[in-house]
N, C-alpha and C positions, 0 to 999 in steps of 0.2 A: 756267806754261807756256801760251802762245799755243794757243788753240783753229785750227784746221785753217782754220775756214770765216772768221776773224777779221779784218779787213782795218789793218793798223797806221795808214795818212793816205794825203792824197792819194798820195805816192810809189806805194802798193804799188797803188792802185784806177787809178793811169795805167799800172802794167805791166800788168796786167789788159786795159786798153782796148788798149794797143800790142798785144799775143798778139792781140785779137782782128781787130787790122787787119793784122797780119801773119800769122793764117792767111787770112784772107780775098783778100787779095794772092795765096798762094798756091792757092788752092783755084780763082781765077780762071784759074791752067794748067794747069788739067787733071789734077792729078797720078794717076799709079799707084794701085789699089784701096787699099791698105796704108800709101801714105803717106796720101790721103786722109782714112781710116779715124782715123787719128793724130793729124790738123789738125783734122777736126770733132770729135774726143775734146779736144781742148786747146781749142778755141770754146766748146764746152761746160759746160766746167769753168772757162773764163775769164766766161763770164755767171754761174754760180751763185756763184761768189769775189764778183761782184759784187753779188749780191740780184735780177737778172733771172732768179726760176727759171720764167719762163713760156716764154724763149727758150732757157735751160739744158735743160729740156724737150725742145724742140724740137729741137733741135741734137742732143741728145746720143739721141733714138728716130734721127737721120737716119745718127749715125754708129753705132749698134747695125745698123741695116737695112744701109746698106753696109762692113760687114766682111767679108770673104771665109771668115773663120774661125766666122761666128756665125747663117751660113743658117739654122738652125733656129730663129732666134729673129726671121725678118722679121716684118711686123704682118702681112703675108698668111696664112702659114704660121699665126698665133694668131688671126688671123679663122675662118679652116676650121677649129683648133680648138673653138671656140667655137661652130662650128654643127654642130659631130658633136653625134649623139646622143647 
């Protein structure tokens, strides 16, 4: 069985690149919080597929913070955390 994170050849590492320029097409219109939220979750997951988890990181703290469903989890909200007593 195929590990999850495994990439078979170039075929499956160029659908990886296409997802990522096809959310990025779309994330350039502005979409609704929720689809949004969707397209940087799938950027995300299309860098780490690919072994960039410095921008799979990134991408996926920016689609965390804009969720509408996961306010309690912005990095502001776990700053002030972090500086309660």
């Amino acid at each position: 069985m195929k590990e999850r994170a495994e990439i078979d050849g170039p075929a499956d590492a160029d659908a990886y690149r296409r997802a990522i320029t096809v959310s990025d097409e779309r994330l350039a219109d502005d979409p609704e919080p929720l689809l949004r939220h969707e397209l940087l979750f799938k950027r995300g997951t299309a860098h780490s597929q690919l072994g960039d988890h410095a921008a799979a990181r990134r991408v996926l703290r920016t689609a965390m913070n804009d969720d509408p469903h996961l306010r309690r989890a912005l990095d502001v909200a776990n700053a002030r955390v972090r500086r309660a007593p």
